[in-house]
C-alpha positions, 0 to 999 in steps of 0.5 A, spaced: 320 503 366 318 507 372 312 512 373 310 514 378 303 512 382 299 517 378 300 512 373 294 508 373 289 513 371 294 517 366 301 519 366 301 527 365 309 527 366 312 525 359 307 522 354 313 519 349 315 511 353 322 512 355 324 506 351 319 503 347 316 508 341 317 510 335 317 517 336 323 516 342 327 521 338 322 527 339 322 532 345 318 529 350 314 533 353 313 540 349 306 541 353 309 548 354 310 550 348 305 547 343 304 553 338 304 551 332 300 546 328 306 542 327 307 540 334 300 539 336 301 534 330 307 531 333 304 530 340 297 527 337 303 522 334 303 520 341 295 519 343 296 511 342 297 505 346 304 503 346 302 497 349 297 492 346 291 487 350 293 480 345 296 476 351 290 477 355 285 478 350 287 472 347 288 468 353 281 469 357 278 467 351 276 461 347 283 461 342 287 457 348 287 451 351 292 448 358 297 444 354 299 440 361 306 439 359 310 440 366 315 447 367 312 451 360 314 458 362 306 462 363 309 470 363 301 472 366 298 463 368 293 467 372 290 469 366 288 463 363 284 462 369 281 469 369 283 471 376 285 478 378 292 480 375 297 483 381 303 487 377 304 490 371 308 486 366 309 487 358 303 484 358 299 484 363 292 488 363 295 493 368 300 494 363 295 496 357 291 500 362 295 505 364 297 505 357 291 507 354 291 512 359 298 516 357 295 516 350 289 519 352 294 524 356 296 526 350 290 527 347 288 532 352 293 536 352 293 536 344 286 538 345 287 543 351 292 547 345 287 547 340 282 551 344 288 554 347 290 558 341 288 560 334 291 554 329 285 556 324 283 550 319 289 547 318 289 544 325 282 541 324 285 535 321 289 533 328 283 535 332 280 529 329 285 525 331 285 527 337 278 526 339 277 519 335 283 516 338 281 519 345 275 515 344 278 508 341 283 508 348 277 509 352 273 503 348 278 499 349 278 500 357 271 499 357 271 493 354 276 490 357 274 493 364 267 495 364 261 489 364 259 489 356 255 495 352 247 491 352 243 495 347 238 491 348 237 494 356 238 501 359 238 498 366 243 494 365 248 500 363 248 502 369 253 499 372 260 502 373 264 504 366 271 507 365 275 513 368 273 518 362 278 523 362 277 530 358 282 534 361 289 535 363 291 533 369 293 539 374 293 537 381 299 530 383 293 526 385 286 527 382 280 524 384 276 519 379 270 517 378 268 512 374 260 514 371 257 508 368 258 504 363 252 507 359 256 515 361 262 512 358 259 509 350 255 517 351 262 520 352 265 515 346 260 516 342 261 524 342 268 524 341 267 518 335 263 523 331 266 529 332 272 527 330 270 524 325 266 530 322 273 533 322 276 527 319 272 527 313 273 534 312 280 532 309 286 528 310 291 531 315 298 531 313 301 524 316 308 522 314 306 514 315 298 514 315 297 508 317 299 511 324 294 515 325 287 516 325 285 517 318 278 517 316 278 510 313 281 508 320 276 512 323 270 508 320 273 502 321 273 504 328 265 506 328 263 501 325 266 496 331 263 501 336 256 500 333 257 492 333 257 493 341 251 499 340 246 495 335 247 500 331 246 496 324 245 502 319 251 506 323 256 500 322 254 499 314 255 507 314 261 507 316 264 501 314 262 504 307 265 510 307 272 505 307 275 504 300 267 507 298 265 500 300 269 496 295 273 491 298 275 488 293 283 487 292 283 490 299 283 485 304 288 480 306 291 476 300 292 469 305 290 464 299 294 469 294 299 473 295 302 472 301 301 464 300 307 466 294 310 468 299 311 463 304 310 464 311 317 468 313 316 473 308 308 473 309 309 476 316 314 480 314 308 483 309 303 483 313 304 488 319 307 494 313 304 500 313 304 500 304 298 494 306 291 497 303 288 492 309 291 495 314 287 501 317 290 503 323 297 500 326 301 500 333 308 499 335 307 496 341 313 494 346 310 486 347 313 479 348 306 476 345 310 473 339 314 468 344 307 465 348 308 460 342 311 455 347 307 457 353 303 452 357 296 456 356 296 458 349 295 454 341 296 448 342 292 441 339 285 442 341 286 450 337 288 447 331 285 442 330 278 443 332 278 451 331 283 453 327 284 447 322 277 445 322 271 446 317 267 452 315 259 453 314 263 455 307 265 448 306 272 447 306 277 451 311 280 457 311 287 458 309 293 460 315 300 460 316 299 455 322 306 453 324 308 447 329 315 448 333 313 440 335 307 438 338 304 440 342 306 448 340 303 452 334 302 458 332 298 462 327 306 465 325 303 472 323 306 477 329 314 478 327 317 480 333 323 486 332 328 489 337 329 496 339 337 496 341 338 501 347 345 498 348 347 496 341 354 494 345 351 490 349 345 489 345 340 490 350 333 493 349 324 492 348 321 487 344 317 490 339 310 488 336 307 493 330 299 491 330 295 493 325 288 493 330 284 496 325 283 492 318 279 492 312 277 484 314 274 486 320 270 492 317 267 487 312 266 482 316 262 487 321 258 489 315 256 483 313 253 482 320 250 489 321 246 486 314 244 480 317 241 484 323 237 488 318 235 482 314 238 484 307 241 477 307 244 478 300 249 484 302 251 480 308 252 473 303 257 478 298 261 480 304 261 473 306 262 471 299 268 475 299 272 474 305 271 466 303 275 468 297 280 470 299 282 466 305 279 458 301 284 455 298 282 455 291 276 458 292 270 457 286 264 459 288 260 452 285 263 449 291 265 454 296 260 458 296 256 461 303 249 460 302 244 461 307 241 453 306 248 451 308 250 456 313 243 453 317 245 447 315 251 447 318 249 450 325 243 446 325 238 452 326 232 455 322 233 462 322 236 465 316 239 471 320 242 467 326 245 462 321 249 468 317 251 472 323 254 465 326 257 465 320 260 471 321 262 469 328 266 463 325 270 466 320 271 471 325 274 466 330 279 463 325 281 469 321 282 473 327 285 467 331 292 471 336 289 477 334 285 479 340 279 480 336 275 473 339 274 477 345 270 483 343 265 477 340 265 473 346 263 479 351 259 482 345 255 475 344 255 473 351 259 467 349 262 462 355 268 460 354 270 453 357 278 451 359 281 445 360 286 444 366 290 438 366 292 437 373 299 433 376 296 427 375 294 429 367 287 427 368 283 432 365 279 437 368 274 443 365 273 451 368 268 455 365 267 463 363 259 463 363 256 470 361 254 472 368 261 471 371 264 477 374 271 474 372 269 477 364 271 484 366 278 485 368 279 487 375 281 495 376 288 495 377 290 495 384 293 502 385 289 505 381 284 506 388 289 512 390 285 516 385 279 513 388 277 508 382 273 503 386 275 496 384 270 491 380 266 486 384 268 478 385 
């Protein structure tokens, strides 16, 4: 795909991946007539990522380990070792950046329409949309290439942010200034609410959902936006407002439903857009799902020590760990599908659909949220009720989360350190080759320790303390023409 140097901030040009989309069959660029709500519907469809940040969200963090076979193909090594990323690859951070960044030129130009013309309230839905997607794209830039939000001291925000763009590109080559980081989580924080006042007015009309920015996903979206912003009662608020905060029945049946299935089937299963836990999907033009047999992925050490280890519940979790022969795992969730561009010669992209917003999550951050606010049995039920679903014949006698055996396990004394511990563990098992480790590793200032097993196989470690400039993803290189300086190393 080729875009022109402008990219890097955002592409005004075409909004609709020549290649890799779910809506390539749409008129790609119908800026000069967008009239009607339908069409202002249409090109909000567009306002997501097409690329994802698992391959570099998963190999920064601590789901990883060298595996020191000799000539396993690495797409990205230098991610494993947190350098900087020159190219832009399927995969690469330069990839989702400028990803995000054609999203957000579709919800600008979508925006820039509704205040443009007289759609009246049966567009209010889609300007939701367009502003809670707008502010997801820019969250996920600023977590990846921003230092982390600090709640607890303004001072420390004031280090360089992201690009916030509101406005459609008019000039070839504008200039950007990045704000600060605290500029940016203002500017979030502003579109979130906004949209999600027009959301909570009523549903649009979405042909699938689960594609959209629904109010249950756009809840789900505040109420990980309020983690990073130590707003305990806005994430309880908002992870409330999905399925009226009743999650029962409505997270990912591992020990049930899917067990039943068997692990071809369940993956199968447990990307569809049917799925109630399933909040906001995105098809994504990736390889993430063929890393399985690369040097730096899931390899013994993962499995064994992470993935498959004992829980502060008392058992393991239950997962659809799969081993292609030692030393090459994989949590076999991810079902790769090709989009055929020559069926003659069956070329085309390798697509992943992500749900990267999930039910699991958004109870897992109430039960944190309600730690932090000392009401230890609403974070104990939330607890209670993910180990149920995810404990292979789970019974509450031996298997439930108590805050004795929580402390016990993590050897502390404070009750709400060892509940939020144990969220924080259940995230990292139940969330492994999700991308979601990341956000709780810069989040809670969390170091990350990699081995590196050198030509003559002894065994060396590297680590990713919580003041290492590396934890923030260097500014893609081009992205200088627009004036948007380069992060410090």
């Amino acid at each position: 795909m080729k875009l022109n140097t402008i990219k890097y901030i955002l592409l005004t040009s075409v909004f609709l991946f020549s290649g890799c989309s779910k809506y390539l069959d749409q008129e790609p660029d119908m800026r000069a007539q967008i009239n009607t709500v339908d069409k202002v519907k249409r090109l909000v469809a567009s306002a997501y990522p097409g690329r994802n940040s698992l391959a570099m969200a998963e190999t920064y963090s601590d789901n990883v380990e060298d595996k020191g076979v000799g000539g396993i193909y690495q797409p990205v090594p230098a991610l494993y070792e947190w350098k900087d990323i020159i190219g832009d690859d399927t995969d690469s951070p330069t990839a989702y950046w400028n990803s995000c960044y054609e999203a957000i030129a579709a919800a600008n130009h979508a925006l820039a329409a509704i205040e443009k013309n007289n759609f009246g309230d049966e567009v209010l839905a889609y300007k939701g949309e367009a502003l809670v997607a707008r502010a997801y794209c820019h969250f996920m830039l600023a977590i990846y290439f921003a230092k982390v939000y600090d709640f607890k001291s303004n001072a420390s925000n004031d280090s360089p942010g992201i690009p916030y763009v509101k406005d459609p590109e008019t000039v070839l080559i504008k200039q950007y200034d990045r704000g600060t980081v605290k500029s940016t989580y203002d500017n979030i924080r502003k579109d979130l609410e906004e949209g999600l006042a027009l959301l909570d007015q009523g549903n649009g009309l979405w042909d699938v959902p689960k594609y959209h920015f629904t109010p249950e996903a756009a809840h789900a979206f505040a109420s990980r936006f309020y983690l990073f912003t130590g707003e305990w009662q806005k994430v309880v608020d908002n992870a409330n407002k999905i399925f009226g905060g009743n999650y029962v029945g409505k997270l990912v049946p591992y020990n049930s439903t899917l067990k039943s299935l068997g692990f071809e089937a369940a993956r199968t299963e447990i990307t569809k857009a049917t799925q109630p836990y399933n909040l906001l999907i995105t098809e994504t033009y990736s390889g993430y799902q063929r890393w399985w047999d690369n040097r730096y992925a899931m390899g013994i050490s993962v499995v064994q020590n992470i993935y498959n280890s004992m829980t502060a519940a008392g058992a393991k979790l239950y997962n659809f760990g799969v081993s292609y022969g030692s030393p090459h795992y994989t949590t076999y969730i991810w079902k790769e599908f090709w989009y055929v561009t020559n069926p003659t010669a069956n070329t085309g992209f390798p697509m992943l659909m992500v749900p990267v917003l999930m039910s699991d999550e958004a109870l897992l951050n109430r039960a944190e949220a309600y730690a932090e606010l000392g009401n230890v049995n609403g974070a104990l039920a939330d607890l209670n009720l993910f180990a149920r679903n995810r404990i292979d014949n789970y019974n509450s006698t031996d298997y439930a989360v108590t805050v004795a055996k929580s402390k016990q396990f993590f050897d502390v004394t404070d009750d709400k350190e060892a509940l939020v511990k144990t969220v924080l563990q259940f995230k990292h098992v139940g969330f492994m080759s999700m991308g979601l480790r990341w956000l709780d590793i810069i989040r809670k200032g969390i170091t990350v320790k990699h081995n590196v097993i050198g030509s003559d196989e002894r065994e060396t470690f590297i680590e990713l303390k919580p003041d290492d400039p590396r934890r923030v993803f260097q500014i893609p290189q081009e992205a200088k023409l627009a004036g948007v300086e380069l992060n410090p190393r």
